[in-house]
VOPA-716710 format. One line per 4 residues: their letters; for each residue x, y, z of C-alpha. Coordinates in steps of 0.2 Angstrom, whole numbers, plus 2048, in hexadecimal, padded with zeros to 3 digits. Layout:
a = X/Y/Z; ...;
END
This chain:
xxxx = CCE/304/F14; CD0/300/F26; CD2/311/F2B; CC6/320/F29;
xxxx = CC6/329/F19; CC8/33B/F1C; CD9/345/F17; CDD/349/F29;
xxxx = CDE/336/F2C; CE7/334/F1C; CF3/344/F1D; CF8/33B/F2F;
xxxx = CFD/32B/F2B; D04/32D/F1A; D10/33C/F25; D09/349/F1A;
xxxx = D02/35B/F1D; CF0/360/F16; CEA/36E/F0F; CD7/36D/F0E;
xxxx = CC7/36B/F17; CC5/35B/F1F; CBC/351/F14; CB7/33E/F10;
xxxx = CBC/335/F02; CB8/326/EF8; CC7/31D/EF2; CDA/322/EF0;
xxxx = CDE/321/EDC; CEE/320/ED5; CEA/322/EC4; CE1/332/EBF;
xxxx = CD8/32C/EB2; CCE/321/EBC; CCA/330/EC9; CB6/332/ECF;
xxxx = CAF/340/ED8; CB3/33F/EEB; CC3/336/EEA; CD5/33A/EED;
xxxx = CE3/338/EE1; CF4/332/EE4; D03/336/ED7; D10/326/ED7;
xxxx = D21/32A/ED0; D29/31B/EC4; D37/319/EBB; D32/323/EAD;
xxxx = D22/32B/EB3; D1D/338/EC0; D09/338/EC5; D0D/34B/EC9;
xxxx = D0C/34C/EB6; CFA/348/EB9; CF3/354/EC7; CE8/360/EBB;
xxxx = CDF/350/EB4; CDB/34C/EC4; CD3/359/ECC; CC9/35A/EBC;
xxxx = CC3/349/EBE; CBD/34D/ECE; CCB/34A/EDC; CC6/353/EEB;
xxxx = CD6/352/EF1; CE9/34E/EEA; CFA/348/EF3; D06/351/EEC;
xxxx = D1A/356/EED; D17/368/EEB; D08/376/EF0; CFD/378/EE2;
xxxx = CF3/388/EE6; CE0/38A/EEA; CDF/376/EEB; CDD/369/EF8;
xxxx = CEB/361/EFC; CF7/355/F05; D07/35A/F03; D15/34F/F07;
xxxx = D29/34A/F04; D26/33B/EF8; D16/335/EF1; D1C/321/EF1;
xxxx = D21/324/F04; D10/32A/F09; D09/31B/F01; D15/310/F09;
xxxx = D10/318/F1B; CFF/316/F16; CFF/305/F11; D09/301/F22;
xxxx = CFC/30C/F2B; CEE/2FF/F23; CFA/2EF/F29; CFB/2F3/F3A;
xxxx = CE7/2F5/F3C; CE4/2E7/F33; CE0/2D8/F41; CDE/2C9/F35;
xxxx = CEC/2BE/F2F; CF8/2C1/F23; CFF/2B6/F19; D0E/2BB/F0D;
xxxx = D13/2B0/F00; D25/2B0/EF5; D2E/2A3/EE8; D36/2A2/ED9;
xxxx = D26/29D/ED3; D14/297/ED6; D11/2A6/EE3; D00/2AA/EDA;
xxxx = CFA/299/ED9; CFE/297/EED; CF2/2A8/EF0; CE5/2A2/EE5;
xxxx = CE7/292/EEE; CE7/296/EFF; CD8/2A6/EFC; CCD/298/EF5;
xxxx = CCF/28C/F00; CCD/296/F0F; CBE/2A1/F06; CB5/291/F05;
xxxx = CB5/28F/F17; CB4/2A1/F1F; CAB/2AA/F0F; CB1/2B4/F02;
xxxx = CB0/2C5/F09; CB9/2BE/F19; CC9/2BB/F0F; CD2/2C8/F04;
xxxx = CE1/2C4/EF7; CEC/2CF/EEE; CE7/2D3/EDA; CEF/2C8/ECE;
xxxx = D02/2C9/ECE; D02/2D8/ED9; D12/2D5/EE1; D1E/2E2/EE0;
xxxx = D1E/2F2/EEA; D0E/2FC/EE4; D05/2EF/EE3; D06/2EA/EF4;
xxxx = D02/2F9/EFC; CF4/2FC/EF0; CEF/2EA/EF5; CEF/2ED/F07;
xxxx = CE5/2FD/F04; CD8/2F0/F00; CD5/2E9/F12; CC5/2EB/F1B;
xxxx = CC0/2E7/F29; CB5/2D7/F24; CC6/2CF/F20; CCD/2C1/F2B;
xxxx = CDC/2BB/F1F; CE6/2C6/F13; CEF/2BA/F04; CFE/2C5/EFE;
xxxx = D0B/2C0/EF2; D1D/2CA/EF2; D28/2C8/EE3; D39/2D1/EE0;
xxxx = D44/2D5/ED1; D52/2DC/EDC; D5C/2DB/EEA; D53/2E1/EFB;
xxxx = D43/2E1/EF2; D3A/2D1/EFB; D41/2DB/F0E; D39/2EB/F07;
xxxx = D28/2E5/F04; D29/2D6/F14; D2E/2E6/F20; D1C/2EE/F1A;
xxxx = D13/2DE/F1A; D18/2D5/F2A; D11/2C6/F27; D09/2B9/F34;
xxxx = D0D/2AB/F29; D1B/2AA/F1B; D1C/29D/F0C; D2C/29B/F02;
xxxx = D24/291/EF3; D35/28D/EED; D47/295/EE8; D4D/292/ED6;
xxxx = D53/29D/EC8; D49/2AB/EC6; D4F/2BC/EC6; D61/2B9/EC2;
xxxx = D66/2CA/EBB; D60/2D2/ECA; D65/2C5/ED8; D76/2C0/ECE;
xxxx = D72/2AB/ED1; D68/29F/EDB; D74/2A4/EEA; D6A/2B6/EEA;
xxxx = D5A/2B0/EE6; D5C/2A5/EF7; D63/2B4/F02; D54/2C1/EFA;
xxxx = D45/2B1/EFB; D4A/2AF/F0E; D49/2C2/F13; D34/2BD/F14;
xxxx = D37/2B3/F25; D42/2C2/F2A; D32/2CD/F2B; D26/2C0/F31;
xxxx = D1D/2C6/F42; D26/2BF/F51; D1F/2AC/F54; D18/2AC/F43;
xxxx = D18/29C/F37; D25/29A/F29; D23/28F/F1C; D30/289/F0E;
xxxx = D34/27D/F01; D46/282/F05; D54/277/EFC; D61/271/F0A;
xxxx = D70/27D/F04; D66/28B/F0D; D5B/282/F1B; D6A/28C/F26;
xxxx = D65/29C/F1D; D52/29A/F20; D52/295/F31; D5D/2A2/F36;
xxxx = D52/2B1/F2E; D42/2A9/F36; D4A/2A7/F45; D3E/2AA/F54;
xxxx = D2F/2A4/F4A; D27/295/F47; D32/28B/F38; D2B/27B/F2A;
xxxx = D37/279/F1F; D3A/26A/F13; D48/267/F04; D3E/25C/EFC;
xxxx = D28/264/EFF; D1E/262/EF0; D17/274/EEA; D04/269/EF0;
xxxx = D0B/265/F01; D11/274/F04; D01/27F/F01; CF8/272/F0B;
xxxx = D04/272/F1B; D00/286/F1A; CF0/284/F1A; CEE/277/F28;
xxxx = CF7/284/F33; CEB/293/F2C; CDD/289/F31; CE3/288/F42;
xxxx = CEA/299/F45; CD7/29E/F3F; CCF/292/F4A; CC5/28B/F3E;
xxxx = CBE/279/F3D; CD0/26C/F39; CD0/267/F26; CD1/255/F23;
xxxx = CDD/24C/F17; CCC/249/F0A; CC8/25A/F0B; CD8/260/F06;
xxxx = CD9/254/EF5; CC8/257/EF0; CCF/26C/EF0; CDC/268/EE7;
xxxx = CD6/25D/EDC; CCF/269/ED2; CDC/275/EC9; CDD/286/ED0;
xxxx = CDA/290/EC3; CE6/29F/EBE; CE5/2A8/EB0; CF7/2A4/EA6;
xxxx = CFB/295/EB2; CF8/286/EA9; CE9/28A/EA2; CDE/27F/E98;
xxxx = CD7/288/E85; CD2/282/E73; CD6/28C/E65; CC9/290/E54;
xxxx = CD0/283/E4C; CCF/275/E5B; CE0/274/E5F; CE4/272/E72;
xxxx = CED/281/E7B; CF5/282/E8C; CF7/295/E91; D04/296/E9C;
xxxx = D0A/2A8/E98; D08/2AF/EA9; D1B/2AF/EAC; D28/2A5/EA9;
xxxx = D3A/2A1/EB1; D44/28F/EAF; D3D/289/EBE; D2A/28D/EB7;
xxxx = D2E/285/EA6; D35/273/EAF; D27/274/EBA; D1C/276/EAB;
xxxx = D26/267/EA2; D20/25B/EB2; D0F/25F/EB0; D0D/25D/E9E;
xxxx = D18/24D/EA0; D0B/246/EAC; CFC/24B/EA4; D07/23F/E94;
xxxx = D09/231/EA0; CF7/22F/EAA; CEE/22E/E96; CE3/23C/E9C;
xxxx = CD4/244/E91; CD5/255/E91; CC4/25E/E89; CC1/24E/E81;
xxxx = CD1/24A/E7A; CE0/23C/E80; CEE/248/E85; CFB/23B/E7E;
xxxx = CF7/23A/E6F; CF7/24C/E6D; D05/255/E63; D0E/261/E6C;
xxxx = D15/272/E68; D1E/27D/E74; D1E/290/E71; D29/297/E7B;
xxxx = D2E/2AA/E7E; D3E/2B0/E83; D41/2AE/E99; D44/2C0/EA0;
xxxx = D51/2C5/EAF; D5D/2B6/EAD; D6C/2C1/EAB; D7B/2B8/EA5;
xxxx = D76/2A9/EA7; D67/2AE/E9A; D6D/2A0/E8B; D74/292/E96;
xxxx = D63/292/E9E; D59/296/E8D; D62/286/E84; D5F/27C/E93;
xxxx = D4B/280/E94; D4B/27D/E80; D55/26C/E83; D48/268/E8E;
xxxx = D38/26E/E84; D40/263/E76; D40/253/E7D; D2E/256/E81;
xxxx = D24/25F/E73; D25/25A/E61; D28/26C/E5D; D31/279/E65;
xxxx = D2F/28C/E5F; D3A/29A/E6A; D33/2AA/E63; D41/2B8/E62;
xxxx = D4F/2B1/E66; D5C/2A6/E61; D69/299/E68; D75/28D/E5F;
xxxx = D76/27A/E60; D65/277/E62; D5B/268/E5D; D53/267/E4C;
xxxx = D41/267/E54; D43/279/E59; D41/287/E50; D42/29A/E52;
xxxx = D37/2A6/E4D; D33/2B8/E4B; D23/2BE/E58; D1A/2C5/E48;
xxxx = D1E/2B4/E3E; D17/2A8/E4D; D03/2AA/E47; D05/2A5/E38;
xxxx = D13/296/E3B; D06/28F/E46; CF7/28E/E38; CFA/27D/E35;
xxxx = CFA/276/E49; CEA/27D/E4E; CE0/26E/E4C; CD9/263/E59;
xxxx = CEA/256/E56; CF5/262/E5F; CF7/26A/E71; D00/27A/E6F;
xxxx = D0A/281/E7F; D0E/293/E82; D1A/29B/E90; D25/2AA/E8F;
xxxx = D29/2BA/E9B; D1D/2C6/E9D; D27/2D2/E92; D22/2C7/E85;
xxxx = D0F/2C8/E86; D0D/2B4/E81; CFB/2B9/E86; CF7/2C4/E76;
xxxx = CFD/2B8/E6A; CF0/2AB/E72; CE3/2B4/E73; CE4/2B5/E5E;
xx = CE2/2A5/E5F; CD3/2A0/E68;
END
């Protein structure tokens, strides 16, 4: 944390008024079970929980102190008019102090891969503990701000990534993060149910350059229909923009203009293959597994929207073409399963774009098995299935002729039915 950690400095930048001695703390928790002795605790309201629920345990844990919506006698406090606002105003407190460069990426997809990209490249030049990333898939409200609680004074860059389900969500967390260099991976059809079409999904992407500091650096592999759209919300900042930027070109385009911002020694062209020459690992994206029985798996359950899956498609159609071997085996002669879980937050258009991945998928896999759901008119090589049925149906492809590829939305845990097989 980038500010001192006593309650008077946290009661005066989350806007609160303490009741208590002024004490230090060791870290801000937000979940009480994970409390130790010396630290504060934070009660978040969901949904369908209230962290006020949780005060009691907290204290007996060992908080020494609580944020909280209402006095609680005979205990340190910081009271306050919402707990998620106070974390919002602390997290903006922890921006503002923070004097290394941010760099905020967004997309329908490949937002994660970017960070991980972009944190390792530039951690193998400045040092590990010189560049900070966000947690995995961190990206919606809470986990920003708990992210940029993270900061320390060590860093020089800060890797974020900001997703959104809804409309306004991508300006909410943008307005907090003000970035010094903004990435639009791409704008495809992810999200649908809550940004109604690709349309919407261009208008909420964009609101990222909105937010970007004034002479900042955007960056966006933005299809023409809304090149207008982009450079108009990035307006006074520093604009690359392409229709037609490979997801490769892109990350290394932002990290040429890092590198300079940073001051650091210029990357050559060879340096920048050999880094990406190697995969970036992620855990869900793409990666490579064997099961008991020797079959080879592809575990790419992270996430999945249309655009993901087609991307997917192109890779495992490369790998096809350039008669790779892949832990010891030629990837052509492989035979192929797609297991593929139901894509979330498409809205209406959820079975036009369902039977269009599935088309797809079929054409490219020998077999293609859609756990728990169903659509009419496919082809013969697809099959649906019941979740509970999917372990056993696969008995018989789990030896080392067959590569088996799993993707599906995170509701659908792909993850857990791998990790039975391996």
């Amino acid at each position: 944390m980038l500010f001192k950690k006593d309650i008077e400095n946290l009661a005066k930048y989350g806007e609160g008024k303490y009741f208590s001695e002024n004490l230090e703390f060791n870290e801000i928790i937000f979940n009480s079970k994970k409390i130790k002795p010396g630290d504060i605790f934070l009660p978040l309201k969901g949904k369908t929980h209230d962290g006020h629920d949780f005060i009691s345990e907290a204290y007996s844990q060992g908080a020494i102190c609580v944020v909280s919506e209402k006095k609680i006698p005979q205990k340190n406090i910081i009271l306050v008019e919402n707990t998620n606002s106070f974390l919002r105003k602390i997290a903006k407190k922890q921006r503002d102090l923070f004097k290394g460069l941010v760099v905020g990426i967004t997309g329908s997809n490949g937002k994660t891969t970017s960070k991980e990209a972009i944190y390792k490249f530039l951690s193998s030049r400045l040092g590990y503990k010189s560049v900070y990333k966000s947690p995995g898939n961190y990206n919606n409200f809470f986990g920003l701000c708990f992210s940029l609680l993270e900061l320390k004074d060590s860093h020089q860059v800060g890797c974020f990534e900001i997703g959104t389900n809804n409309k306004g969500e991508i300006a909410e967390l943008a307005e907090i993060l003000q970035m010094d260099i903004s990435v639009i991976t791409n704008i495809g059809s992810a999200h649908l149910e809550g940004l109604k079409d690709v349309d919407g999904v261009a208008n909420e992407k964009t609101d990222i350059f909105k937010f970007t500091k004034e002479g900042g650096e955007c960056f966006g592999n933005i299809p023409k229909k809304y090149l207008k759209l982009a450079k108009e919300k990035s307006f006074g900042k520093k604009t690359s923009f392409s229709k037609n930027t490979s997801h490769l070109d892109l990350l290394k385009n932002s990290l040429r203009k890092i590198n300079s911002l940073l001051e650091i020694d210029n990357i050559s062209d060879i340096e920048l293959e050999k880094f990406f020459s190697k995969d970036i690992h992620v855990p869900g994206r793409f990666e490579l597994k064997q099961s008991k029985f020797k079959a080879l798996i592809i575990d790419d359950s992270y996430n999945a929207n249309p655009d993901s899956f087609l991307f997917a498609f192109e890779k495992i159609k490369k790998l096809n073409k350039s008669k790779k071997k892949i832990n010891g085996k030629n990837f052509s002669n492989l035979k192929k399963i797609c297991v593929m879980g139901i894509m979330g937050e498409l809205g209406s258009k959820s079975d036009v774009l369902h039977k269009e991945i599935i088309e797809k998928a079929s054409l490219i896999f020998d077999l293609v098995l859609a756990i728990d759901f169903e659509l009419e008119g496919c082809k013969a090589n697809v099959k649906f299935l019941k979740r509970n049925d999917i372990e056993d149906y696969l008995k018989d492809y789990l030896n080392e002729e067959f590569l088996i590829f799993f993707k599906g939305s995170r509701s659908v845990k792909m993850e857990n039915i791998i990790d039975n097989l391996i």
